[in-house]
C-alpha positions as CSV (number, residue, x, y, z in Angstrom):
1,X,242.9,276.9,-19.4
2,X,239.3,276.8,-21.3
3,X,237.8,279.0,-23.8
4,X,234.3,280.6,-22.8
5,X,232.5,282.0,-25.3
6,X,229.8,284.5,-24.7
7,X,226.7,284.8,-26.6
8,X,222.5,284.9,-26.8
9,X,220.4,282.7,-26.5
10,X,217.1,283.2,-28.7
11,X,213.9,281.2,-28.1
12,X,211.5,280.5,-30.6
13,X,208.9,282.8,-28.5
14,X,211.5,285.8,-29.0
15,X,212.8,285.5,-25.4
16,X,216.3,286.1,-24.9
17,X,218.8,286.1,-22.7
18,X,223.1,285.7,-21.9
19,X,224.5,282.3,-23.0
20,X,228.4,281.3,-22.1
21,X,229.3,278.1,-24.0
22,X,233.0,276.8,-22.7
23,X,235.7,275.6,-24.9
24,X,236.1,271.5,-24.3
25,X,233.9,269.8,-26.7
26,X,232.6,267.7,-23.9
27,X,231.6,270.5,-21.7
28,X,230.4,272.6,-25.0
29,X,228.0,269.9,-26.5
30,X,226.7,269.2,-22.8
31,X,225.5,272.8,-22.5
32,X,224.4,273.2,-25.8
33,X,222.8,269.8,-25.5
34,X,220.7,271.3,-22.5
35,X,220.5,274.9,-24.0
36,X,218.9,273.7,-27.3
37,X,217.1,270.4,-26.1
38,X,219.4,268.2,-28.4
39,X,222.0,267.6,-30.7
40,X,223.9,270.7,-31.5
41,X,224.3,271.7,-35.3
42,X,226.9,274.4,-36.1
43,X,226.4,277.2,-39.1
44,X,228.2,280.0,-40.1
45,X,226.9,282.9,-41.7
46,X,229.5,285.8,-42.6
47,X,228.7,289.5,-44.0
48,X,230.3,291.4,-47.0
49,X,232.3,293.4,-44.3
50,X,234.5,290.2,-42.6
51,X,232.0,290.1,-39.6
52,X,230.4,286.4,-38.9
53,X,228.2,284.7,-36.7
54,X,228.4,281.8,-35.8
55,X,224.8,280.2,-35.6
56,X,224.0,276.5,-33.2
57,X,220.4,275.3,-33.4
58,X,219.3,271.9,-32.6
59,X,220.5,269.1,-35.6
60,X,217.3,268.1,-37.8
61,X,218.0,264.7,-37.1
62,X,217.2,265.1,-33.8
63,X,214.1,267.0,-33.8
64,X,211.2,264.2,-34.3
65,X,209.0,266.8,-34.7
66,X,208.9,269.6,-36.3
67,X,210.3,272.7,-34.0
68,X,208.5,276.5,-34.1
69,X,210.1,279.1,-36.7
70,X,212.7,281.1,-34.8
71,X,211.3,284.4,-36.3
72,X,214.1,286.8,-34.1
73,X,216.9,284.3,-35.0
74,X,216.1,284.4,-38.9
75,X,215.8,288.2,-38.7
76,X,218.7,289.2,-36.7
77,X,220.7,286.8,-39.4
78,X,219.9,288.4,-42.2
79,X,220.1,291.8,-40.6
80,X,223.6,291.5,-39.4
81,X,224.6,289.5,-42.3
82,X,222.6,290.6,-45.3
83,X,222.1,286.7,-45.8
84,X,218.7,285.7,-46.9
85,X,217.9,282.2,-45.2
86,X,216.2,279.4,-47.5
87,X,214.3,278.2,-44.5
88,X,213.6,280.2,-41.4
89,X,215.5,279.2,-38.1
90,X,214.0,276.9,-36.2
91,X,213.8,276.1,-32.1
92,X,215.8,277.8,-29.8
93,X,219.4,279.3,-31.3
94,X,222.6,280.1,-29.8
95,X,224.1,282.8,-31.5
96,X,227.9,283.6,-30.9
97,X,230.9,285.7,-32.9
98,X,233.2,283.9,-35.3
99,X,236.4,285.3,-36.5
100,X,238.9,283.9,-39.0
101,X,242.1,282.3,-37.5
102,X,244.4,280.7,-39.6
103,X,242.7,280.7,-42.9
104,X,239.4,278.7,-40.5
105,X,236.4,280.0,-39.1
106,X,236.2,279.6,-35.3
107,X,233.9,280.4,-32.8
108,X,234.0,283.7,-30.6
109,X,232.3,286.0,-28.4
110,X,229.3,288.1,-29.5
111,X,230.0,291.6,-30.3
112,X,229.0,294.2,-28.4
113,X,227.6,295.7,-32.2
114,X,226.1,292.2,-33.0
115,X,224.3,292.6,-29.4
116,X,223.2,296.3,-30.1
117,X,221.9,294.8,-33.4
118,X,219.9,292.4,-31.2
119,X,218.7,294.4,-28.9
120,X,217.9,297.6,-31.4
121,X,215.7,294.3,-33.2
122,X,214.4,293.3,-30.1
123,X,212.8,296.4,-29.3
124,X,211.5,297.2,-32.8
125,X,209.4,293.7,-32.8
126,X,207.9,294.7,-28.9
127,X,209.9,290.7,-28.2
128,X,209.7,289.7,-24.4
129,X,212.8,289.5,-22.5
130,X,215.0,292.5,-23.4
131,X,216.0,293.5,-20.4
132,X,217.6,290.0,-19.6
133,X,221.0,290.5,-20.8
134,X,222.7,293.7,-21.1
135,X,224.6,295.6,-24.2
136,X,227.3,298.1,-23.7
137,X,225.9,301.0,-25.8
């Protein structure tokens, strides 16, 4: 039995929308491979109050050009996190939930709080595409 793991997806032009990224790594880095137009890179940003999110954008490597600032991405980050980012985001983003297990840091759905976060942010900055996924207010 796989893992799915729900999340957002957040363009560069603020668009968003419902993301599920299975559990083989196969199957994951083939969807996040077409979701994110390259190589997947994982990050990890965790808050003060043992919330996390776990953060895939598209590996620097495999750019060749230089990708738009992901404005919503960077802001949503430091919002939920408190985390100020040395560079912005950049391209699309996948953003999912990460939760200890173990002692490690592995990947998990998006909360329903994270996704209220999101949308609340979506809203304030007028960003196109909030009615394309749903939050459970």
């Amino acid at each position: 039995m796989t893992t799915t793991r729900s999340g957002v997806c957040i363009d560069a032009d603020s668009t968003t929308m419902n993301t599920a990224v299975p559990g083989p790594w196969a199957l994951k880095r083939a969807v996040l491979h077409d979701e994110l137009g390259g190589e997947p890179h994982f990050l990890r940003y965790a808050a003060a109050d043992g919330t996390a999110l776990r953060v895939i954008c598209r590996a620097a490597a495999d750019t060749g050009t230089a990708l738009p600032a992901n404005e919503l991405a960077t802001a949503f980050v430091y919002r939920a996190t408190g985390q100020v980012l040395a560079r912005p985001l950049r391209g699309p983003v996948v953003v999912l939930g990460a939760c200890r297990v173990g002692g490690l840091w592995r990947s998990g759905d998006l909360t329903e709080f994270h996704r209220a976060l999101l949308y609340s942010l979506t809203r304030e900055r007028g960003c196109p595409g909030e009615g394309d996924w749903e939050v459970a207010l």
